[in-house]
VOPAGU-2260 file (C-alpha; in pm, 1 decimal, decimal comma):
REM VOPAGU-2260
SITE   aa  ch    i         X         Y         Z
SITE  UNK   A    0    6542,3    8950,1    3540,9
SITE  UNK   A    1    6649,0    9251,2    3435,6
SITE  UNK   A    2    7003,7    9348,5    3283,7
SITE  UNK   A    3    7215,7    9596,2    3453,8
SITE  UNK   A    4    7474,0    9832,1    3388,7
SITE  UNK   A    5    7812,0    9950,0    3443,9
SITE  UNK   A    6    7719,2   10126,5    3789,9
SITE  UNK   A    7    7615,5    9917,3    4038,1
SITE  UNK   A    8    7202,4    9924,7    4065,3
SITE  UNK   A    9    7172,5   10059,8    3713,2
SITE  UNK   A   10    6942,1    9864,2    3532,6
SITE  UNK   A   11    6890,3    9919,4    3132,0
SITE  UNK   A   12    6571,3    9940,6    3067,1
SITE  UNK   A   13    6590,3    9979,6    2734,8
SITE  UNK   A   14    6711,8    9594,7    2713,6
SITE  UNK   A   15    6468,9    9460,9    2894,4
SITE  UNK   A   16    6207,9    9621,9    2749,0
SITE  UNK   A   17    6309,0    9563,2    2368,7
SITE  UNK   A   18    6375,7    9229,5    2422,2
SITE  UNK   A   19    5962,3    9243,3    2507,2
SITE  UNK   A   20    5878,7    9438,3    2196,5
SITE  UNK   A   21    6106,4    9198,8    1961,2
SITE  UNK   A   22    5911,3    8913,0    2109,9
SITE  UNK   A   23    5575,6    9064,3    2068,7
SITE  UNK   A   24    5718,4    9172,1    1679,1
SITE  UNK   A   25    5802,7    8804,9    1576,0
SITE  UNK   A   26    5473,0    8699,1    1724,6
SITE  UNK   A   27    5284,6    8925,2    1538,9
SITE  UNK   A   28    5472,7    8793,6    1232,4
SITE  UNK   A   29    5395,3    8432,2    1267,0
SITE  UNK   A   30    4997,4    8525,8    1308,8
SITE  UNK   A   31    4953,5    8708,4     988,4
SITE  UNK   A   32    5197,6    8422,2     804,5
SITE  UNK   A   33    4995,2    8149,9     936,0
SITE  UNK   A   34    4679,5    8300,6     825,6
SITE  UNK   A   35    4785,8    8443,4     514,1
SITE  UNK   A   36    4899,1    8087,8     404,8
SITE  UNK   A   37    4619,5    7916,3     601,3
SITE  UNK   A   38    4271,0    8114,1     511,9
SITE  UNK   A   39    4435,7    8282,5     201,4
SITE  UNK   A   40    4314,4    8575,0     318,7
SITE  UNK   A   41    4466,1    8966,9     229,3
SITE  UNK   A   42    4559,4    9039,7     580,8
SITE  UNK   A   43    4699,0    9360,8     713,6
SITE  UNK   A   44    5040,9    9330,2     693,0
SITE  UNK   A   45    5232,3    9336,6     984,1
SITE  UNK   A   46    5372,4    9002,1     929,3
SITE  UNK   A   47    5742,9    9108,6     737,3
SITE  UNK   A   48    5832,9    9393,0     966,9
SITE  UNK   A   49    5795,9    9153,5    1282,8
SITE  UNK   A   50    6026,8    8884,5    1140,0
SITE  UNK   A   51    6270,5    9174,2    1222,5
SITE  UNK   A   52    6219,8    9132,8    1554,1
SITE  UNK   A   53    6476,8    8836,7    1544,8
SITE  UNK   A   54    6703,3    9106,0    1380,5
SITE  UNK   A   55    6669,2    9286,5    1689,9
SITE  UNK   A   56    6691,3    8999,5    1921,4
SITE  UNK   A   57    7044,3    8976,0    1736,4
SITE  UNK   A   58    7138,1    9299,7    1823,3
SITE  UNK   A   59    7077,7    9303,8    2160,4
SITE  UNK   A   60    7303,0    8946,9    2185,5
SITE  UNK   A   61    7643,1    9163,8    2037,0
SITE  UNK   A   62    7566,7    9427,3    2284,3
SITE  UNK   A   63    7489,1    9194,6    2588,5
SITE  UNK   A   64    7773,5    8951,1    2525,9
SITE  UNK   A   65    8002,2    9222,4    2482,8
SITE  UNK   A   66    7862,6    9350,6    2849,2
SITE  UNK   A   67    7904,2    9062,9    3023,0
SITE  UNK   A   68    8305,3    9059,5    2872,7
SITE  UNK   A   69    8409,3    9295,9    2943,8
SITE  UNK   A   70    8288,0    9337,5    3320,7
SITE  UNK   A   71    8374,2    9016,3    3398,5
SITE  UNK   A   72    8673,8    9029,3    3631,3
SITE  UNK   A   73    8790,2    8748,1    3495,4
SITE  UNK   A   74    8694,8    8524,4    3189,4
SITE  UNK   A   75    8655,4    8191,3    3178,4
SITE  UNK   A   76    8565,4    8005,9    2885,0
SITE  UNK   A   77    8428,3    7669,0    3082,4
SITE  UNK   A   78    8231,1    7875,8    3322,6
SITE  UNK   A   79    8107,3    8127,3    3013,1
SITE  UNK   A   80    8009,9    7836,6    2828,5
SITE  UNK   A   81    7784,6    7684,2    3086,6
SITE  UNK   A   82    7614,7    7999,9    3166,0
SITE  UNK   A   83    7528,1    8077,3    2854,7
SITE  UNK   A   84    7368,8    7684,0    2783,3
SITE  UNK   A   85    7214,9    7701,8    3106,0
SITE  UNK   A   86    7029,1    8017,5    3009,3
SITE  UNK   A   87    6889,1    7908,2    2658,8
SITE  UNK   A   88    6912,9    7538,7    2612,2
SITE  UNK   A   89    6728,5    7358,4    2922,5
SITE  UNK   A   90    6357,1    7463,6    2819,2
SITE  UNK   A   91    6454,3    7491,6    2452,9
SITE  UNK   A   92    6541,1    7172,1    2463,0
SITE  UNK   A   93    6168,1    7087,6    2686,3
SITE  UNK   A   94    5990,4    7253,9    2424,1
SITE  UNK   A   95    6128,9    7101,6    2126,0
SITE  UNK   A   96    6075,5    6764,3    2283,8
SITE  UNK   A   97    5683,5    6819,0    2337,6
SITE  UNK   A   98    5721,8    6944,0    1944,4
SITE  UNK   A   99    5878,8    6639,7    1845,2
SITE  UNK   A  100    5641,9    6413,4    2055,7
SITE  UNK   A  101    5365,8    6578,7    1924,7
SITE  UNK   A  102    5445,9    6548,5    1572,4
SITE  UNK   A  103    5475,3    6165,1    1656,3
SITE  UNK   A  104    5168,0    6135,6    1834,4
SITE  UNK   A  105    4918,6    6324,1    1586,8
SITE  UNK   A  106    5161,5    6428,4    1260,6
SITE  UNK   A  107    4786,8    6542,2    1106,7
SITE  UNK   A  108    4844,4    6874,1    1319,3
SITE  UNK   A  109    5137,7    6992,9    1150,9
SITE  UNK   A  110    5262,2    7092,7     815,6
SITE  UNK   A  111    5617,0    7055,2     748,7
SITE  UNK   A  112    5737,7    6920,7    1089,8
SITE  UNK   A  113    5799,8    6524,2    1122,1
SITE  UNK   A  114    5888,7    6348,7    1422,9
SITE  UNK   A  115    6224,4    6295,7    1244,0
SITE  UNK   A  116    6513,2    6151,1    1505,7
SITE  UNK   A  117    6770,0    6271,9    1294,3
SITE  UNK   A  118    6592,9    6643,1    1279,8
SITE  UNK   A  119    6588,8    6597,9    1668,3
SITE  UNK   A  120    6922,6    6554,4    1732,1
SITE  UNK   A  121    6996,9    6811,1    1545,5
SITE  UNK   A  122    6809,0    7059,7    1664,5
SITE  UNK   A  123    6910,8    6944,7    2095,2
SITE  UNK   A  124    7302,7    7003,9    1945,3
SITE  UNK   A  125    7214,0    7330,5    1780,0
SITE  UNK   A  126    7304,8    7278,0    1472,8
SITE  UNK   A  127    7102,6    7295,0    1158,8
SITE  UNK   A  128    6992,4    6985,9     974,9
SITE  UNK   A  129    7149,8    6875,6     624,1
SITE  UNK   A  130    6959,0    6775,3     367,3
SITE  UNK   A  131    7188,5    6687,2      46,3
SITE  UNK   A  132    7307,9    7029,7     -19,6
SITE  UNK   A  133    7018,9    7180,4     184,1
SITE  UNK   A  134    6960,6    7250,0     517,4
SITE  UNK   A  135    6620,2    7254,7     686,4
SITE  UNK   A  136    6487,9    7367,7    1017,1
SITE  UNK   A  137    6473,0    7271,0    1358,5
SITE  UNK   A  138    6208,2    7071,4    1504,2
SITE  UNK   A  139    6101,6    7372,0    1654,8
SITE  UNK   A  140    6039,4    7606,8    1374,6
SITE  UNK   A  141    6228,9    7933,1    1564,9
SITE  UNK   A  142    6514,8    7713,4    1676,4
SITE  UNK   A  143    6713,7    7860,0    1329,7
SITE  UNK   A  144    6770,7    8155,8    1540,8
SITE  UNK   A  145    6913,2    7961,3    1854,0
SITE  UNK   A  146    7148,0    7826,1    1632,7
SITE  UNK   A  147    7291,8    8150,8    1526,9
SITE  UNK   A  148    7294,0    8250,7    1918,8
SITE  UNK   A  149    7504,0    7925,9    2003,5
SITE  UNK   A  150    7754,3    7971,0    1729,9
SITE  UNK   A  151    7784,9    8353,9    1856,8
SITE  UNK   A  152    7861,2    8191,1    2190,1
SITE  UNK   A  153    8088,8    7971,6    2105,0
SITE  UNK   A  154    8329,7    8234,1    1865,2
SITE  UNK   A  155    8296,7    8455,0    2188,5
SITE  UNK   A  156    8405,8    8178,5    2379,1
SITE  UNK   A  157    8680,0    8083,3    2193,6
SITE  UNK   A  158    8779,5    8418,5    2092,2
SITE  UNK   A  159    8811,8    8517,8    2467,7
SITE  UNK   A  160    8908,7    8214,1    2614,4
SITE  UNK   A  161    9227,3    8160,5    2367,0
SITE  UNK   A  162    9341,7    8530,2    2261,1
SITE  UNK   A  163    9202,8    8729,7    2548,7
SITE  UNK   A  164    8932,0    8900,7    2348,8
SITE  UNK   A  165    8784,5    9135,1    2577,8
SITE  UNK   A  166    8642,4    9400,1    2346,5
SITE  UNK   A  167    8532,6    9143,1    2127,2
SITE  UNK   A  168    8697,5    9277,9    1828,2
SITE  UNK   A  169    8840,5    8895,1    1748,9
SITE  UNK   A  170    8488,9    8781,3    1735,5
SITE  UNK   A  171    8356,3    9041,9    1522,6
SITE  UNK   A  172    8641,2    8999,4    1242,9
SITE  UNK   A  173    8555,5    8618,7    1250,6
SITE  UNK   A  174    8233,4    8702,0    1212,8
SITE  UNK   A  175    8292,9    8986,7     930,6
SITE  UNK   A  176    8499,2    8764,2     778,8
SITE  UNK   A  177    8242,0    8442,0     767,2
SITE  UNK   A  178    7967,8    8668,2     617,7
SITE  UNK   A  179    8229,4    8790,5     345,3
SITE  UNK   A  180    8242,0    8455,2     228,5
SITE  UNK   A  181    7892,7    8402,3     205,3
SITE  UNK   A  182    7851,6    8745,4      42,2
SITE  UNK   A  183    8152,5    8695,6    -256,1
SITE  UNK   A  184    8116,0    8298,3    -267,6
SITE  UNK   A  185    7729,5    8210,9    -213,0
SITE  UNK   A  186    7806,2    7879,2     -87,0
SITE  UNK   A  187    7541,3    7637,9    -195,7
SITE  UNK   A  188    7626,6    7368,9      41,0
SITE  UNK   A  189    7326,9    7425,0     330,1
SITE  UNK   A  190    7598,2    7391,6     639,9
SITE  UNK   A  191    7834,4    7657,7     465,1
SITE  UNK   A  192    7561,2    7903,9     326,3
SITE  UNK   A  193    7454,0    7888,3     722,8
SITE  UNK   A  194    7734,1    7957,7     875,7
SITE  UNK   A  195    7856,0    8235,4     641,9
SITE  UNK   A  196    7543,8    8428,7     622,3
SITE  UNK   A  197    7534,8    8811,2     642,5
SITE  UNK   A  198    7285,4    8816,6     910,7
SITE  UNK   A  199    7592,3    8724,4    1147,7
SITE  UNK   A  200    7707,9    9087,3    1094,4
SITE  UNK   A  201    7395,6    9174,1    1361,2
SITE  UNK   A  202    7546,2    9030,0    1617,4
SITE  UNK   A  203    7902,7    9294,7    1534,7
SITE  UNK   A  204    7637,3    9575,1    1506,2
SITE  UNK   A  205    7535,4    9513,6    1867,7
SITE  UNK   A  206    7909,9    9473,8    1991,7
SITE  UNK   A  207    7942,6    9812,1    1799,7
SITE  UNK   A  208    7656,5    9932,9    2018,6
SITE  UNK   A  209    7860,9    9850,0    2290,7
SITE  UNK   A  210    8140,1   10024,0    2246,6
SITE  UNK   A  211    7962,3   10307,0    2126,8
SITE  UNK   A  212    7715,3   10341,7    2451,2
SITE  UNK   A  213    8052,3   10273,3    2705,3
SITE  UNK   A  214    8173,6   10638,2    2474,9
SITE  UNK   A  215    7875,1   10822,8    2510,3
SITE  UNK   A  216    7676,6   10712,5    2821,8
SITE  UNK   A  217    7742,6   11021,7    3011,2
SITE  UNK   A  218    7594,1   11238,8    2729,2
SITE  UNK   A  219    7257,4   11101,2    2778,2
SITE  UNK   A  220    7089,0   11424,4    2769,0
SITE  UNK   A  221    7210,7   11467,3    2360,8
SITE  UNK   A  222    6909,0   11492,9    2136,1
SITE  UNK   A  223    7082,0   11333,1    1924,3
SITE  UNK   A  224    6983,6   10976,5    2077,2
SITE  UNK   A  225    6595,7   11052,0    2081,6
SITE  UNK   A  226    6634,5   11104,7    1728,5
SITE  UNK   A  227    6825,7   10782,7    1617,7
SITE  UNK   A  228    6569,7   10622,1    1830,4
SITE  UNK   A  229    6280,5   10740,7    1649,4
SITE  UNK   A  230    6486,6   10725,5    1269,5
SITE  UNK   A  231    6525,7   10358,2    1329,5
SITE  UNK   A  232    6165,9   10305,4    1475,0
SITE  UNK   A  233    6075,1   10504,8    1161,6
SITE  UNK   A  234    6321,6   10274,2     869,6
SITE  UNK   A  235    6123,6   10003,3    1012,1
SITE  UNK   A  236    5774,5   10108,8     974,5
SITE  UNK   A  237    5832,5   10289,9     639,3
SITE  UNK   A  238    5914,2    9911,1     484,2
SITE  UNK   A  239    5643,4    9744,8     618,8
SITE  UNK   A  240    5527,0    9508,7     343,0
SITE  UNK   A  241    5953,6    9448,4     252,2
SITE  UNK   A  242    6030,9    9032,8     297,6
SITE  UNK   A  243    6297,0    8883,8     500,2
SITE  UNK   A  244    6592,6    8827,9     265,8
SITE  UNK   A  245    6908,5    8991,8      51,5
SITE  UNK   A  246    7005,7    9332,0     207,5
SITE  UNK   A  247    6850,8    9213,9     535,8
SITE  UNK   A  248    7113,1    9310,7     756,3
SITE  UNK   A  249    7097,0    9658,2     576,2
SITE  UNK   A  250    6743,1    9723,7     608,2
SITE  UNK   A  251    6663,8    9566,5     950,0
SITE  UNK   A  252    6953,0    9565,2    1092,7
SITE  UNK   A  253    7115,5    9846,4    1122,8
SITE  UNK   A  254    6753,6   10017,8    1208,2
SITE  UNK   A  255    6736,3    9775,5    1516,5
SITE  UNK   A  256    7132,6    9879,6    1605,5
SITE  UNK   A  257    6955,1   10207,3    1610,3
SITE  UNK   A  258    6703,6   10137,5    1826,7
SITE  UNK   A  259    6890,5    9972,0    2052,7
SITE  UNK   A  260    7136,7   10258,1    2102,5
SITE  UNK   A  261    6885,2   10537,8    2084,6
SITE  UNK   A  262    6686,0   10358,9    2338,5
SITE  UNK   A  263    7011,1   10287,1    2543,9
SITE  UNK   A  264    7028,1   10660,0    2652,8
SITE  UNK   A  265    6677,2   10754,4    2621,1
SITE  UNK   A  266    6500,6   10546,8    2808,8
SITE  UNK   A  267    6470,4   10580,1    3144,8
SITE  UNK   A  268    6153,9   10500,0    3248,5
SITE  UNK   A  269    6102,9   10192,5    3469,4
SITE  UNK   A  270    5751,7   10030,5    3392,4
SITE  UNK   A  271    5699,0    9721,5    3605,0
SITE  UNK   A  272    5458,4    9506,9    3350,6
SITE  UNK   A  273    5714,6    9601,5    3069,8
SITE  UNK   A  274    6011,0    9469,8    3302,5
SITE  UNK   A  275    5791,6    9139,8    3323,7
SITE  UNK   A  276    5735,1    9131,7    2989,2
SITE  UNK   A  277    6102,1    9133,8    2926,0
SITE  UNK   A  278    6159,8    8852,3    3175,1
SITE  UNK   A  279    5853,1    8664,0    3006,4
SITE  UNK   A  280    6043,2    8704,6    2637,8
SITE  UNK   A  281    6243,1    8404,2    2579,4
SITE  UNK   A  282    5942,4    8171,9    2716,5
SITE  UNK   A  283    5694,8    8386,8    2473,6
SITE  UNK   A  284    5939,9    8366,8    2143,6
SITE  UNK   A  285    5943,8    8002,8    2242,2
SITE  UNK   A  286    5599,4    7889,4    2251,3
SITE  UNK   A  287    5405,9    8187,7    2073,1
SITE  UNK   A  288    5360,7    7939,5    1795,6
SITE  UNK   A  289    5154,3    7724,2    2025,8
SITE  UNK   A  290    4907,9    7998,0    2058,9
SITE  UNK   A  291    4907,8    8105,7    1690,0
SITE  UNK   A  292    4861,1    7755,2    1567,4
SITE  UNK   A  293    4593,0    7667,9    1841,6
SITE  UNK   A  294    4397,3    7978,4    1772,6
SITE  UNK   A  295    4393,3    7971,3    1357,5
SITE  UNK   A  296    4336,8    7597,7    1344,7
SITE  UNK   A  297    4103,1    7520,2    1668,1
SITE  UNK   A  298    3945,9    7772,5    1788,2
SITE  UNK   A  299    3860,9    8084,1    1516,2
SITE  UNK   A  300    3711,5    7828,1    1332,0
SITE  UNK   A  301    3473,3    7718,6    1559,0
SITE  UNK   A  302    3367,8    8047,6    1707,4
SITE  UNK   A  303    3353,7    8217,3    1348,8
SITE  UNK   A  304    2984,9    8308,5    1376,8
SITE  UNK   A  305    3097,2    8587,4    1587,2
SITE  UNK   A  306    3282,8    8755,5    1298,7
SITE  UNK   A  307    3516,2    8935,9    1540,1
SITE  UNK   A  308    3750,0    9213,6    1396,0
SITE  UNK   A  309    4098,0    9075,6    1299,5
SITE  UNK   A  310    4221,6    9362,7    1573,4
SITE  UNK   A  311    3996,0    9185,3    1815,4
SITE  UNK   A  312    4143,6    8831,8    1748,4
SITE  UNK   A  313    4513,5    8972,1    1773,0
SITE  UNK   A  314    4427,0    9118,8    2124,7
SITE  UNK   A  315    4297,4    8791,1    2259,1
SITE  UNK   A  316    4541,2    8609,9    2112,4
SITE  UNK   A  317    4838,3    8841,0    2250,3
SITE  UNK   A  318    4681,1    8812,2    2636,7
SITE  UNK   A  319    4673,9    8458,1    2571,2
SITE  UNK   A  320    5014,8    8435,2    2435,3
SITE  UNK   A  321    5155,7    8676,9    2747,1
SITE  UNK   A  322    4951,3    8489,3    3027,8
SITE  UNK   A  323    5117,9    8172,0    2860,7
SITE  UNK   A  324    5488,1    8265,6    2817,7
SITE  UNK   A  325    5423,9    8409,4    3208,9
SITE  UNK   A  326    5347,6    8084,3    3368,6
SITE  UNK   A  327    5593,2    7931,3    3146,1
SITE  UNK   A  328    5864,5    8187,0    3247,2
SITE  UNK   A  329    5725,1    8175,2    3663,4
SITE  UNK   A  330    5641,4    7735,0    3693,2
SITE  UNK   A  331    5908,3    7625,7    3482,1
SITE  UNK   A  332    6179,8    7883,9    3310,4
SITE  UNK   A  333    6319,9    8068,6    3614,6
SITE  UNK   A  334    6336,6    7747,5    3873,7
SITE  UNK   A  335    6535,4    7537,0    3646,0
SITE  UNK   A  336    6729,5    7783,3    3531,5
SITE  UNK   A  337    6807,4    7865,4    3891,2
SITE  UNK   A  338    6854,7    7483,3    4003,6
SITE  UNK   A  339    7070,1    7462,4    3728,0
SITE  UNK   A  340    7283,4    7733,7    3778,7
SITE  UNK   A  341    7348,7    7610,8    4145,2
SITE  UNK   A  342    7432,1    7243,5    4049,6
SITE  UNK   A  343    7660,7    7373,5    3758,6
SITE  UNK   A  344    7743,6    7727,3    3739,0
SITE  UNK   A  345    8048,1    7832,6    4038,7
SITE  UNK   A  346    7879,4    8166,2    4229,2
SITE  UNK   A  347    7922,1    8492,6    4093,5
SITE  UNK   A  348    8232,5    8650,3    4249,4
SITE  UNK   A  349    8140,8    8919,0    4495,7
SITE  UNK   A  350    8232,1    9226,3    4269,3
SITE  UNK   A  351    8064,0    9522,2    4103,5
SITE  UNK   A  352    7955,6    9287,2    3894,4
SITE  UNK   A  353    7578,0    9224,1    3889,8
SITE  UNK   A  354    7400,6    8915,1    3859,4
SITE  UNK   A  355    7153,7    8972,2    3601,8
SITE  UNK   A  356    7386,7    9067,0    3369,9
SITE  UNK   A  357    7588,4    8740,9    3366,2
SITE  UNK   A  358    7274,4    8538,5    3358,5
SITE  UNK   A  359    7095,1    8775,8    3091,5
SITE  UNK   A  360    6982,6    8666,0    2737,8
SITE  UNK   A  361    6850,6    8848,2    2445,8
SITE  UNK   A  362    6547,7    8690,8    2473,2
């Protein structure tokens, strides 16, 4: 659904649709990864700049939580809380199970993934898995980032519920003050050095976005947005070939916070597939990895007398990924999500305050 704005009937398109492109980024990522590491091939290299895709997905979860704050006409921390589990844990959690019984049914078609209980509580809680002084990831491999999401949630929660954080600014210094840790300290414990990394600080960038847009949203017209839009689209594509790691928040980022806020007043343009594809983003960063792995593993090398072009492969594999993650979304995503919400959630007060907003998701 799509997210709306401060005006009643104003939809942000900009949202929706990066939350489509970030999807499409990280799924990009994981297909020249796995066949990098699989065929040990050169590939073209679009695989590091689409990991920042889940910088952007970030992003957009300061600015959306920040949203649904501070329009609320009232918070409530019990009622917050279930909203926000409602929306990503139900067919996380379906999809990690099938992982899990997978991995115990035929371990031969994975790598690193066991069907470890332990690792499987873990990853239903949202909470990354110790090893010794380690930690390692979920049973489904993107789950890392849903752990970050629910730990944003729940200082938001907190910070709201308790001290009457509206703007969020309680959160953010929490969260600037976590990621100062990890910068001065470098915890080596795997819990700590998780829960004090920098990449937190993506989530205040996109509360900054916030408060920045909620300024500035009546000087739309400004070039001055057009251009951060296209600087940060720019940052991005100039590092191509750069690796996920120190300086990340620096160098993807702050060019997805300006994105995001260059898009914000930019775009205006209402696209229906693209509004679909938004909707379809959470099921397709979810089980994208089903298509990548079924794809390099099954079926390219069976068909590889046809010597298709790599662009060739990546187009059937993205309509296959899409048509998947839009059944997914359509049969299973949106009815339980809606059942759930009416067994659990109280009704949204009648207010200006729109329903897709307090149901929306990064993803």
């Amino acid at each position: 659904m799509g997210v709306q704005g401060q005006k009643s009937g104003e939809t942000l398109y900009a949202v929706q649709y990066l939350r489509a492109f970030a999807a499409l980024a990280v799924f990009y990522y994981h297909i020249s990864a796995t066949v990098h590491s699989t065929w040990s091939q050169a590939v073209v290299k679009v695989d590091a700049v689409g990991a920042a895709g889940v910088d952007l997905f970030f992003v957009i979860s300061g600015f959306i939580m920040a949203h649904i704050v501070a329009r609320a006409p009232a918070f409530d921390m019990r009622d917050f809380a279930l909203r926000r589990i409602v929306r990503v844990a139900p067919i996380y959690w379906l999809v990690t199970l099938f992982v899990f019984a997978l991995a115990l049914a035929s371990p031969s078609l994975f790598g690193s993934t066991r069907a470890d209980p332990l690792q499987l509580l873990h990853s239903l809680l949202f909470v990354p898995y110790g090893v010794g002084d380690h930690t390692t990831g979920p049973v489904l491999l993107v789950g890392w980032t849903l752990n970050y999401e629910m730990f944003f949630y729940a200082v938001v929660a907190i910070t709201a519920g308790l001290f009457g954080d509206r703007s969020l600014l309680i959160a953010s210094y929490v969260l600037m003050a976590l990621a100062a840790i990890g910068l001065n300290f470098d915890p080596q414990n795997g819990y700590l050095a998780f829960y004090t990394d920098p990449i937190l600080l993506e989530f205040v960038l996109g509360i900054a976005c916030h408060h920045i847009w909620q300024r500035t949203r009546n000087n739309a017209g400004s070039i001055v947005f057009p251009v951060l839009l296209v600087a940060g689209v720019a940052l991005l594509f100039l590092q191509f070939e750069r690796a996920a790691g120190e300086g990340r928040v620096i160098y993807w980022g702050v060019p997805a916070a300006m994105i995001l806020l260059g898009a914000l007043h930019a775009v205006r343009i209402e696209n229906e597939w693209l509004r679909r594809f938004g909707d379809w983003s959470y099921a397709l960063y979810l089980t994208h990895l089903f298509v990548v792995m079924a794809f390099i593993k099954l079926v390219v090398p069976r068909v590889g007398f046809l010597d298709l072009d790599w662009k060739l492969w990546y187009a059937i594999m993205t309509v296959v990924a899409l048509a998947g993650a839009g059944l997914t979304y359509t049969l299973i995503e949106r009815p339980m999500t809606r059942w759930l919400n009416r067994k659990l959630v109280a009704p949204v007060p009648p207010v200006d305050e729109p329903k897709a907003i307090s149901n929306a998701s990064p993803f």
